[in-house]
C-alpha positions, -999 to +999 in steps of 0.1 A: -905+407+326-893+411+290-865+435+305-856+408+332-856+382+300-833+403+283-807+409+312-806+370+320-801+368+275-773+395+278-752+378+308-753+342+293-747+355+260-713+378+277-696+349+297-697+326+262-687+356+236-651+371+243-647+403+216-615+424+217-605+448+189-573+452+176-550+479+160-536+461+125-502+464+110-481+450+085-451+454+070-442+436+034-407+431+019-411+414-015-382+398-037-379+394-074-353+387-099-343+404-133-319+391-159-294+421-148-298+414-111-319+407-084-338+438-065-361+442-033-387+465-020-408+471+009-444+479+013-469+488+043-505+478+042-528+509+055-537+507+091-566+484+100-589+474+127-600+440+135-624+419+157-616+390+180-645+363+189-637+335+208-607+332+188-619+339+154-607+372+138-622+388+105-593+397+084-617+411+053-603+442+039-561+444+039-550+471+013-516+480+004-513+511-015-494+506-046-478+547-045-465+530-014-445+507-025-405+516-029-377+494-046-350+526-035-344+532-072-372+559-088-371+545-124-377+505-113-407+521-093-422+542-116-422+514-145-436+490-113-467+515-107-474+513-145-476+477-148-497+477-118-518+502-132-516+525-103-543+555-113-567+526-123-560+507-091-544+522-068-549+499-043-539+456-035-567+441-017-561+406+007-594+390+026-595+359+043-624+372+062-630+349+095-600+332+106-602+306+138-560+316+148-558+279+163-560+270+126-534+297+112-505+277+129-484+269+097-507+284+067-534+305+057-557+308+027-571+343+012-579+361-018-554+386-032-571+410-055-548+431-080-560+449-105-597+435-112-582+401-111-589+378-074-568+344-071-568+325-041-531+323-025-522+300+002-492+313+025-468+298+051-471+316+086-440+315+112-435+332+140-465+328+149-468+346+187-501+357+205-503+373+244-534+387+258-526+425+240-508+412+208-508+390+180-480+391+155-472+371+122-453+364+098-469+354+065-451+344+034-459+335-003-451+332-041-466+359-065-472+349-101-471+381-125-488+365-150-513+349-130-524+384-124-521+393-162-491+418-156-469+423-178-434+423-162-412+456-164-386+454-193-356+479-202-348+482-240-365+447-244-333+433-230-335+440-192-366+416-183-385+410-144-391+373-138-423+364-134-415+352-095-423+376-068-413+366-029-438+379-009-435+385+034-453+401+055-454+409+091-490+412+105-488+429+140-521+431+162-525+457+192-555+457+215-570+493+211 
């Protein structure tokens, strides 16, 4: 009877909850400006796995290695990993953990941890797509240096970083 009980449980319970996993992605390009000139780089956060149910997904642990992240010039990167702290941290943390994707239309709220400091950061979202395999993204925002307590790179006290960084990245979703 218990058995039976449990069946009946299991079924009702399965035709309600929908669960897929997915195969996470992303690709970041981020901007910034110096008094000399203006530079870019690019970034990849490591690969991830989330959990669709009925349309809420658990985006908890996004990291983006800092020895990963490349401005194609040796000397702006090295003096980048130092202000970041890389050996310390080595690692930039995002979490928004449950996410209904009805609501992450136009924006999207999560935590972005550098160093041992966690601010909450509020992004736009375009391109928004979603098909029965895939789910793609793209999220963009405004990083404050200081807000993070980093002191931006400088050459010879005359070469200075803003304290602006344009974040975007593209989130990209496979069913396993």
């Amino acid at each position: 009877m218990r058995y039976l009980l449990s069946l009946i449980l299991i079924f009702a319970l399965s035709s309600t909850v929908f669960a897929t996993d997915y195969h996470g992605e992303c690709a970041i390009a981020f901007k910034g400006s110096s008094t000399l000139h203006d530079f870019h780089g690019k970034a990849a956060c490591q690969p991830f796995t989330v959990s669709r149910i009925d349309g809420v997904v658990d985006m908890s642990n996004l990291t983006v290695a800092i020895a990963g992240m490349d401005t194609d010039n040796s000397k702006r990167d090295k003096k980048m990993r130092e202000m970041f702290d890389e050996k310390k941290y080595p690692v930039i943390t995002a979490s928004s953990g449950p996410v209904a994707l009805k609501d992450v239309r136009n924006r999207v709220s999560f935590k972005l941890k550098i160093r041992d400091i966690v601010k909450p950061v509020t992004a736009t979202v375009t391109n928004f797509v979603e098909t029965d395999s895939r789910i793609s993204a793209d999220v963009a925002f405004t990083l404050s240096l200081a807000e993070y307590q980093l002191k931006p790179p400088s050459v010879l006290g005359m070469i200075k970083v803003d304290d602006k960084i344009s974040v975007k990245a593209t989130i990209v979703l496979n069913t396993k």
